[in-house]
SETINU-334132 format. One record per residue (C-alpha): y, z, x. Coordinates in steps of 0.05 Angstrom, whole numbers, plus 5000, padded with zeros to 4 digits. Layout:
+------+------+------+
|   c2 |   c3 |   c1 |
+------+------+------+
|    Y |    Z |    X |
...
+------+------+------+
This chain:
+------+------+------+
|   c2 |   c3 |   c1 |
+------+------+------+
| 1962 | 8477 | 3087 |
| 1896 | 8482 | 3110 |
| 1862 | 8496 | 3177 |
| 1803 | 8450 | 3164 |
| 1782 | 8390 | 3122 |
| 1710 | 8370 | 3114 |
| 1710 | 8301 | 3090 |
| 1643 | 8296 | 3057 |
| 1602 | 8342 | 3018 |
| 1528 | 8314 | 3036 |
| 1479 | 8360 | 3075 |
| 1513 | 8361 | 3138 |
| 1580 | 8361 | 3111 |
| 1567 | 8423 | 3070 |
| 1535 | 8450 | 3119 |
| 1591 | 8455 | 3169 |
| 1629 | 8478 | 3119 |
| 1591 | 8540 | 3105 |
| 1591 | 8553 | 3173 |
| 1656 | 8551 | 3179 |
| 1665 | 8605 | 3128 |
| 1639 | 8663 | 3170 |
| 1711 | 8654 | 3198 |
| 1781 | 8671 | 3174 |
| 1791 | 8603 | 3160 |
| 1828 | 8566 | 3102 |
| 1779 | 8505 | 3086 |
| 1771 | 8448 | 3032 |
| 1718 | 8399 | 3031 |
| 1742 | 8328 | 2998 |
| 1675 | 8289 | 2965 |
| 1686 | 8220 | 2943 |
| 1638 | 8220 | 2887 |
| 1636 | 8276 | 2833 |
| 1578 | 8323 | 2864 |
| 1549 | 8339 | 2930 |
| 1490 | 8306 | 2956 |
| 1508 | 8242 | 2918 |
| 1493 | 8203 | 2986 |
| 1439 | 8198 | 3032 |
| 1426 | 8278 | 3019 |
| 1396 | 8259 | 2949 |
| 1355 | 8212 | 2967 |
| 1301 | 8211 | 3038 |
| 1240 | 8240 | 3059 |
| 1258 | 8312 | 3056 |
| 1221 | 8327 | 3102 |
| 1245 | 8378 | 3168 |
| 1217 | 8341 | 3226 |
| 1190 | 8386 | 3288 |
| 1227 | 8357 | 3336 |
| 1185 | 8316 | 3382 |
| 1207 | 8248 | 3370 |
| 1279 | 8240 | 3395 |
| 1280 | 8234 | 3466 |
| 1302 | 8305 | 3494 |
| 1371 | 8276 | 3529 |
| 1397 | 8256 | 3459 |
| 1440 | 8294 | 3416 |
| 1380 | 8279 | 3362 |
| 1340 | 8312 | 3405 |
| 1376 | 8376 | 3422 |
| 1400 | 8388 | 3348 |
| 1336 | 8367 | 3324 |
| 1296 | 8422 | 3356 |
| 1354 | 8481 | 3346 |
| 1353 | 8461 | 3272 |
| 1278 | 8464 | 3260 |
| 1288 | 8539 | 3297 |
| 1349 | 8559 | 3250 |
| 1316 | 8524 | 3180 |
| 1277 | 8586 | 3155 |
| 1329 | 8643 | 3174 |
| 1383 | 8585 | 3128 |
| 1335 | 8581 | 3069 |
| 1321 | 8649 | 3065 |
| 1393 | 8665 | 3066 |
| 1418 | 8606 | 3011 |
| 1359 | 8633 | 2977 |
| 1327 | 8551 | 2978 |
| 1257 | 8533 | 2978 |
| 1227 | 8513 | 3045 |
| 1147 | 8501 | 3075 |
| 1127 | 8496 | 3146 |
| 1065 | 8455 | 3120 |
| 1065 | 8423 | 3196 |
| 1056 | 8346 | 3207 |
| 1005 | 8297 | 3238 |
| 1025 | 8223 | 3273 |
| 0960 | 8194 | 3270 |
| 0932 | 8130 | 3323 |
| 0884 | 8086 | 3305 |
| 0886 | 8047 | 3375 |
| 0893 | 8066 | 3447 |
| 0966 | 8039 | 3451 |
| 0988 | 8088 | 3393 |
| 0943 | 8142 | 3430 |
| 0984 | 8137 | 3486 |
| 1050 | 8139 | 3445 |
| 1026 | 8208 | 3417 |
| 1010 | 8239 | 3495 |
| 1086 | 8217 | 3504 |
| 1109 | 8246 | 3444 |
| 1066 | 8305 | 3454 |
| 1099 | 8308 | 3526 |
| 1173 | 8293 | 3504 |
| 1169 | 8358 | 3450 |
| 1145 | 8400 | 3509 |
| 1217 | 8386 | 3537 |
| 1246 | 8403 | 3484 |
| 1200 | 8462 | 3480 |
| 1176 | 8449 | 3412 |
| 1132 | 8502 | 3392 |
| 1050 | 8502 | 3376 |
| 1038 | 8427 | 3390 |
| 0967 | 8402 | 3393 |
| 0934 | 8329 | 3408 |
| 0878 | 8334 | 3362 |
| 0810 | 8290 | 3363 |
| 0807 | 8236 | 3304 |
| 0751 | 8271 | 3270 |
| 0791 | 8332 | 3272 |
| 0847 | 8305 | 3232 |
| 0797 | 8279 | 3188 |
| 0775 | 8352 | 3175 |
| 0850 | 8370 | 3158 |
| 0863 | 8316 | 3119 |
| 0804 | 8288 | 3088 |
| 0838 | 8223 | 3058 |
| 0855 | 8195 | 3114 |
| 0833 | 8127 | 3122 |
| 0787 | 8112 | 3166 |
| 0792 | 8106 | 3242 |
| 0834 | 8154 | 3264 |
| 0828 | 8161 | 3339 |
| 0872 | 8220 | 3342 |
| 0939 | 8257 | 3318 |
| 0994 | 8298 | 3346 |
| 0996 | 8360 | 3305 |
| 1066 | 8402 | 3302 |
| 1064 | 8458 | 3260 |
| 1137 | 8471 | 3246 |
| 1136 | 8412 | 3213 |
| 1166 | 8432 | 3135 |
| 1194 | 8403 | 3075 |
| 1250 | 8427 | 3042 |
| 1305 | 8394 | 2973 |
| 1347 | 8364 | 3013 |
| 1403 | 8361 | 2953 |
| 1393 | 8444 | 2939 |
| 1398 | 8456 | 3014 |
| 1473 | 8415 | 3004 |
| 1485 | 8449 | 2944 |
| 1467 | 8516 | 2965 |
| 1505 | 8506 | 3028 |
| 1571 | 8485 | 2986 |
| 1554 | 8539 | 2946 |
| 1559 | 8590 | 2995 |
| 1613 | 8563 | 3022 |
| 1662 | 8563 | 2966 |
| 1634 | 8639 | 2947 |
| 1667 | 8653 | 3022 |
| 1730 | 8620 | 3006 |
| 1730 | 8543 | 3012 |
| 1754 | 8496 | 2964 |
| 1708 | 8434 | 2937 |
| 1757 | 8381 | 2919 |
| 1710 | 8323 | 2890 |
| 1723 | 8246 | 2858 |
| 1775 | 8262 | 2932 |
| 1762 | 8185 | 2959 |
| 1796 | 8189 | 3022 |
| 1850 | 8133 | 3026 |
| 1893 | 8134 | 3084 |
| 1896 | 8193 | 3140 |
| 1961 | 8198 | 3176 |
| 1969 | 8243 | 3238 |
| 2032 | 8284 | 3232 |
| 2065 | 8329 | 3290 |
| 2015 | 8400 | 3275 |
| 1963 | 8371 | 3230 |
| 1937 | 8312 | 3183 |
| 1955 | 8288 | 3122 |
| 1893 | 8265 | 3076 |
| 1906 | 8219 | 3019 |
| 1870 | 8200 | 2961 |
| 1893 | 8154 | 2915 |
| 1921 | 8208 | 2867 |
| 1932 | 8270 | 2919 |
| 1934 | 8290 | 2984 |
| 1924 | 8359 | 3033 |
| 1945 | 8375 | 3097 |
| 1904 | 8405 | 3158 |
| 1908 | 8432 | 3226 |
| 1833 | 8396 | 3235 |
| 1799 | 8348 | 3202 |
| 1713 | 8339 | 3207 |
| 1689 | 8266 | 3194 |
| 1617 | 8281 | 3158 |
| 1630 | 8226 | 3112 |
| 1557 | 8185 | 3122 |
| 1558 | 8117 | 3109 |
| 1632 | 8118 | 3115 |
| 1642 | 8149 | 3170 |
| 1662 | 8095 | 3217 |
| 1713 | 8071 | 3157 |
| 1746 | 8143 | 3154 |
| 1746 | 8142 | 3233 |
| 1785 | 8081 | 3236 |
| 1836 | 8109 | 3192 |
| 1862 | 8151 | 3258 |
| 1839 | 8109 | 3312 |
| 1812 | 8046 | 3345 |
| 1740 | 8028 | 3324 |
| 1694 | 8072 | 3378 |
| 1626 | 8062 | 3326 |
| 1603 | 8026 | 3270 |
| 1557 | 8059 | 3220 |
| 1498 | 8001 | 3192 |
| 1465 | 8022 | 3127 |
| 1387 | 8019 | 3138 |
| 1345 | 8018 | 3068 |
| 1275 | 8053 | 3055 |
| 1248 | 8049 | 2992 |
| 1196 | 8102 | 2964 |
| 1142 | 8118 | 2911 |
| 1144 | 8187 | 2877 |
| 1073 | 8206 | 2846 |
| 1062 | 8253 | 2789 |
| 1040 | 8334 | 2803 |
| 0972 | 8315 | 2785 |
| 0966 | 8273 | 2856 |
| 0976 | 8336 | 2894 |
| 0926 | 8355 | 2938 |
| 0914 | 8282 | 2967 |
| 0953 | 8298 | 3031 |
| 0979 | 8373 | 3057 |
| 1010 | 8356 | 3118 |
| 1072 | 8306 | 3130 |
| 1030 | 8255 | 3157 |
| 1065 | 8194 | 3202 |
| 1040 | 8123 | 3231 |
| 1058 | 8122 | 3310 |
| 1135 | 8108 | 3309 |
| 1162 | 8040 | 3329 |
| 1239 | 8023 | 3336 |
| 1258 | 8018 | 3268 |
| 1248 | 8092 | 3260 |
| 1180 | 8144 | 3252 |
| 1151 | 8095 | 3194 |
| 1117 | 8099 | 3115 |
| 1094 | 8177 | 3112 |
| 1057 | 8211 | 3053 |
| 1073 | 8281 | 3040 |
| 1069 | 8335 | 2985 |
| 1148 | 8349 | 2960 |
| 1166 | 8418 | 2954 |
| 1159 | 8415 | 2872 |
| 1085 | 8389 | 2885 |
| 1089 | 8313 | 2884 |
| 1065 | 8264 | 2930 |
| 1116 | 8225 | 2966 |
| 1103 | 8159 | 3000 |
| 1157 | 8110 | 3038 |
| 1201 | 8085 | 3063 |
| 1204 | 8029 | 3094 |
| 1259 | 7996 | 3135 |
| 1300 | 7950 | 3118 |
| 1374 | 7936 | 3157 |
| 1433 | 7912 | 3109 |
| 1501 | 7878 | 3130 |
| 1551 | 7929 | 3144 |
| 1584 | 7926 | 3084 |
| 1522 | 7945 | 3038 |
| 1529 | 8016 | 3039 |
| 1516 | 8019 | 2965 |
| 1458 | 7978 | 2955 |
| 1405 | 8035 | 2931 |
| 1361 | 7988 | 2886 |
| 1295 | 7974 | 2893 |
| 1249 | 7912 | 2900 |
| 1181 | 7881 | 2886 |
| 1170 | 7858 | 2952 |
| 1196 | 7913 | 2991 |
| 1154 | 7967 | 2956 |
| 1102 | 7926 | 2959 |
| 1103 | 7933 | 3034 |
| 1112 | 8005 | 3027 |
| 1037 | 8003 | 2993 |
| 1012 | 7960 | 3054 |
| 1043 | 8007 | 3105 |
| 1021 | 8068 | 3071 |
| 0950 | 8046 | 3070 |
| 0941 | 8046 | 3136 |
| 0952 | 8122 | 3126 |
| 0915 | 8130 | 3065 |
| 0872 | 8082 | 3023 |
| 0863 | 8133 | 2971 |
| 0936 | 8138 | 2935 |
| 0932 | 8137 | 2865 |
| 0994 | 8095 | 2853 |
| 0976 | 8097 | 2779 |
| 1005 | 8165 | 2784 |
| 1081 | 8143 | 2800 |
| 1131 | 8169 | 2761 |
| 1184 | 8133 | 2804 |
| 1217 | 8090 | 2850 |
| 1277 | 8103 | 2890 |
| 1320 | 8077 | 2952 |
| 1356 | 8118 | 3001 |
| 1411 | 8088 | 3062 |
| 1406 | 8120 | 3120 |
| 1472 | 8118 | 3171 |
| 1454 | 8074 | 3232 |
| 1498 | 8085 | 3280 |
| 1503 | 8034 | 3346 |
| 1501 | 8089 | 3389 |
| 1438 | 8105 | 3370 |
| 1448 | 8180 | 3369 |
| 1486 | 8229 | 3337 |
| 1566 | 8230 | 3343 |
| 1585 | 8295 | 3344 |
| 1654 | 8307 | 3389 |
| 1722 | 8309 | 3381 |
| 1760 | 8250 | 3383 |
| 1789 | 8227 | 3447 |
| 1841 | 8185 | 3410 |
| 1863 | 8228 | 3356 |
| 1870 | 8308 | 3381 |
| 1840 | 8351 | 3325 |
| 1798 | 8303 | 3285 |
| 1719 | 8307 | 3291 |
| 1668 | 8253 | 3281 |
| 1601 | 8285 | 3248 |
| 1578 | 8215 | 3241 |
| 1508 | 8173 | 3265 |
| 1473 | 8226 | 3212 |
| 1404 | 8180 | 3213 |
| 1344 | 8220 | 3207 |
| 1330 | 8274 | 3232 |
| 1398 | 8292 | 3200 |
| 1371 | 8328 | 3149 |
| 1326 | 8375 | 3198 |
| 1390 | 8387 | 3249 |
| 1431 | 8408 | 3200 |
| 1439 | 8482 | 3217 |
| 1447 | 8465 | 3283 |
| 1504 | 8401 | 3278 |
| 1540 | 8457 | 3239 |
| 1533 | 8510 | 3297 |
| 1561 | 8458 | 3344 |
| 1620 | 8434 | 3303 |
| 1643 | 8504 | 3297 |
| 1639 | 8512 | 3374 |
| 1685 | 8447 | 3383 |
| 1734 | 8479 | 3325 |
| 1735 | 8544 | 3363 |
| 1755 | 8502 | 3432 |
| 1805 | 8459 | 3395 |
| 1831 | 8521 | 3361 |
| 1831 | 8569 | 3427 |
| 1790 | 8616 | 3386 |
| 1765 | 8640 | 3317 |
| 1774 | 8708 | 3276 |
| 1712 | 8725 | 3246 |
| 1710 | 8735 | 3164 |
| 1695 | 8800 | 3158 |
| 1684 | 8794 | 3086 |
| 1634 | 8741 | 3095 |
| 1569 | 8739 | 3053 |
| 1512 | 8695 | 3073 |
| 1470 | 8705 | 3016 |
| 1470 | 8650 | 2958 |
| 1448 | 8685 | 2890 |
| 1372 | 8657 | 2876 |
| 1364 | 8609 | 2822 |
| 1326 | 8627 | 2774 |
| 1251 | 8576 | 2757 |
| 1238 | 8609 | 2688 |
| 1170 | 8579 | 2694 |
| 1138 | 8609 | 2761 |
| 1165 | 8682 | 2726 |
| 1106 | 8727 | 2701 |
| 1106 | 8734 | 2634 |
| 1141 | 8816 | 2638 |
| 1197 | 8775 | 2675 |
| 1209 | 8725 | 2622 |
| 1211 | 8773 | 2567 |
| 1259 | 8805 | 2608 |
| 1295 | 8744 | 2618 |
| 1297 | 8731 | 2541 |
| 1325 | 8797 | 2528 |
| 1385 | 8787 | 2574 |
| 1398 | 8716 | 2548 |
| 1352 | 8677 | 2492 |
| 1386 | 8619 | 2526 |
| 1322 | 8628 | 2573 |
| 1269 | 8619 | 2511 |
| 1280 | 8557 | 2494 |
| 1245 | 8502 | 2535 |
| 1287 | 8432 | 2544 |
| 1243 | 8399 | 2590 |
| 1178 | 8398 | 2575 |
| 1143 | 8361 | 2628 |
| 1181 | 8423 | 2677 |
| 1182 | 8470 | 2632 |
| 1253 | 8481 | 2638 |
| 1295 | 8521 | 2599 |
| 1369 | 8517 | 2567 |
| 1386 | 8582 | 2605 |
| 1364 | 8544 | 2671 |
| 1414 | 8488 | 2655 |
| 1476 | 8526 | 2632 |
| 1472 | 8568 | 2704 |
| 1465 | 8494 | 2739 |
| 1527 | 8484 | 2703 |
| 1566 | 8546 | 2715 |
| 1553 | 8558 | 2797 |
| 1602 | 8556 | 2842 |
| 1590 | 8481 | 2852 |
| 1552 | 8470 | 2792 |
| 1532 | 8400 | 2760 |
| 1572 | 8358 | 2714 |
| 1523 | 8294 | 2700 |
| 1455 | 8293 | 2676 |
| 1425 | 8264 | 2750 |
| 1474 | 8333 | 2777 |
| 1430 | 8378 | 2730 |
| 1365 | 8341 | 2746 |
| 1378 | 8362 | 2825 |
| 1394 | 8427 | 2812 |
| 1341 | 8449 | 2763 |
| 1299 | 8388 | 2741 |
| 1302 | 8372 | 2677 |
| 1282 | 8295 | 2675 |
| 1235 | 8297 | 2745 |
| 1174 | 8307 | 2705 |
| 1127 | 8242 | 2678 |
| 1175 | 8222 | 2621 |
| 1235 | 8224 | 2673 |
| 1284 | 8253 | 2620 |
| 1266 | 8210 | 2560 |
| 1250 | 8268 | 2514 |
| 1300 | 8322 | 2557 |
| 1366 | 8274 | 2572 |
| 1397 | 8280 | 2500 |
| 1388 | 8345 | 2498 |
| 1418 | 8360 | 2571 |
| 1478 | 8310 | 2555 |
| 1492 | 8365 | 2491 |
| 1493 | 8421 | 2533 |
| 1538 | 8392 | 2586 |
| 1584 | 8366 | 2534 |
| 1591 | 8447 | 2500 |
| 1589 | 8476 | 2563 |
| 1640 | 8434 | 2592 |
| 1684 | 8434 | 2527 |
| 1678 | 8353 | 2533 |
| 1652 | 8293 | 2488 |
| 1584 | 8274 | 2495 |
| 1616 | 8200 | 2514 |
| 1648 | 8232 | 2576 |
| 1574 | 8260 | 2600 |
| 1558 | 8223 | 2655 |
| 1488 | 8196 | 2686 |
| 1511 | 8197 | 2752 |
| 1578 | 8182 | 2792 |
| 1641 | 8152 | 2768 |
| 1627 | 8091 | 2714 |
| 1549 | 8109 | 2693 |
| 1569 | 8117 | 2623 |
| 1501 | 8134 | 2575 |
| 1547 | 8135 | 2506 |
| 1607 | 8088 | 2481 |
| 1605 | 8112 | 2410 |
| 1567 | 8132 | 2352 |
| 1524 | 8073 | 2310 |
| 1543 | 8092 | 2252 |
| 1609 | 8120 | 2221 |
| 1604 | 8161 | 2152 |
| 1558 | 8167 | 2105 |
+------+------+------+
């Protein structure tokens, strides 16, 4: 049996999980899908908000501004990529002025650090494509981007190299609440646990109501978002935001970590029951173009090498759900996870572990615990003594698979092999990008798809795009000679 189950293996998830592990604790995370970050973690604005916006009362609030605090010291640890490139929320009338004073004055509650309401030709200087009249910004410069996915697989990572279990294609069927713990069913296995942690996203109000009376309903909310080639960086480098209005902090352009240019989302509430619906649409993106404009008249959409939809989790509290259960001793909601999930991360995990530790009347450190996550290695940003090196420990790293990346087969076989390593093409591309470049995997898939299928001693027909049913290959075309 074990002492806790983490249902869900997104960002926040994984996250608890890992934190978790600095205790003598036996713990399994179940993942419905057959990789982490295969929800909302692969796919939103990556971007680790300041802290300004929530109101400081909220749970959003609170977690928001420990978690921008604990972000570097977490990267640096997992060994994941992370910028503190700051951000701007621009006005262009006295209304949205005044919404900037009060978010300026709300972060000073929550004692956000460096703040600054800048003049409107001052944010022109700092960010010279700004469209015209600006009337003034709210600079933060915490403000950072981050891959949201690597943070969730570096976290799981971690976690599992400190002694959890990853149990995934684990769809949680039926939870049944015994005399000392819960029984968790899929629709093949089960496991047992003193304590069970709802991080399940989308789901979580479903997986709730598997224990007890509905307290919470979880709404999907859709943004959809452009993705511009490397060549567009440079246009914007800040996180740049419209004044916020109540469907959320609105269209931003950013750099990405990797060097792109990110624009999006919108907003766009679905009926409960959508919480798959990730495609995208003419007429929504087109209003992503219209809202981004009034950022930016100079993006040079031209330059897209994709489109892509992310859900977010509304939840009708409107803030975070982080408590035990009054109905159902020893079970956890983690659930409400709407931005800025990603940026409260560390700190939803710190406070999860505090309500374990109360639950549990205390908690026996792991003294074997190791919070570094080996470094991956990005052949490409190596000098060229390192990658002769490289090639002289494994050839694997001299030959180049991607070449839009640059990435090499060495690369992908260590995406494969981690401790929770990839098992799809759209698994490897997160982990070390092969397909993110301009051709998006049109020279690089087949080759990816080979390696997968040697290194995981499978048929190329069982290589998978994505989750369960994205089949790429049914057969061969031709039989013989």
């Amino acid at each position: 049996m074990y002492n806790v189950a983490v249902i869900g293996a997104g960002v926040i998830g994984t996250a608890i999980a890992r934190e978790l592990s600095k205790f003598d604790l036996k713990i399994v995370i179940l993942e419905r899908d057959n990789d982490v970050s295969s929800g909302s973690t692969k796919a939103n604005s990556a971007i680790i908000h300041a802290g300004y916006d929530a109101h400081f009362d909220t749970l959003k609030g609170k977690m928001n501004a420990r978690g921008n605090y604990l972000m570097e010291d977490v990267c640096n640890e997992l060994n994941v990529p992370f910028k503190r490139i700051g951000s701007l929320v621009i006005a262009r009338s006295e209304k949205e002025f005044e919404t900037v004073k009060e978010l300026y004055e709300n972060g000073l509650k929550l004692e956000i650090p460096g703040m600054e309401i800048i003049s409107g030709e001052e944010a022109m200087k700092r960010e010279p494509n700004l469209a015209e009249g600006v009337l003034g910004a709210l600079y933060a410069p915490t403000a950072g981007i981050v891959e949201p996915w690597e943070l969730a697989m570096a976290y799981a990572e971690n976690a599992i190299d400190n002694g959890a279990e990853l149990r995934l294609n684990f769809e949680v069927r039926e939870i049944e609440k015994k005399e000392d713990c819960y029984s968790v069913r899929s629709e093949k296995d089960s496991v047992e646990a003193e304590y069970v942690i709802n991080a399940a996203g989308l789901y979580a109000d479903r997986i709730y109501n598997m224990v007890a009376d509905s307290e919470f309903e979880i709404h999907p909310r859709r943004g959809q978002y452009y993705l511009l080639d490397k060549e567009a960086g440079g246009l914007i480098n800040h996180v740049v935001f419209p004044c916020p209005n109540e469907m959320g902090k609105g269209t931003l352009v950013a750099p990405t970590i990797d060097g792109n240019i990110l624009v999006g989302p919108d907003s766009e509430d679905l009926e409960r029951e959508d919480k798959e619906a990730v495609n995208t649409t003419y007429d929504r993106l087109d209003r992503v173009k219209k809202l981004a404009g009034n950022i930016s008249d100079k993006i040079p959409y031209k330059l897209n090498i994709t489109t892509f939809a992310g859900l977010r989790a509304e939840p009708s509290t409107d803030d975070f759900i982080i408590e035990e259960s009054k109905q159902a001793k020893g079970f956890v909601n983690a659930a409400g996870m709407k931005s800025p999930g990603l940026s409260s991360a560390p700190a939803i995990a710190e406070y999860v572990v505090g309500i374990v530790e109360k639950m549990s009347g205390g908690l026996q450190k792991n003294e074997n615990f190791k919070p570094v996550r080996r470094k991956r290695i990005k052949f490409e940003e190596l000098s060229d003594e390192e990658k002769n090196e490289m090639i002289k420990k494994d050839s694997r790293y001299g030959r180049i698979i991607c070449r839009c990346e640059m990435i090499t087969e060495g690369e992908i076989v260590d995406a494969i092999h981690r401790s929770a390593g990839g098992r799809t093409v759209n698994g490897i591309k997160r982990r070390c990008r092969p397909g993110a470049g301009r051709c998006q995997g049109g020279f690089c898939g087949p080759r990816v798809m080979e390696i997968l299928a040697r290194e995981l001693n499978v048929p190329m027909e069982e290589v998978l795009m994505e989750n369960k049913g994205s089949v790429i290959l049914t057969g061969k075309t031709k039989v013989g000679g």
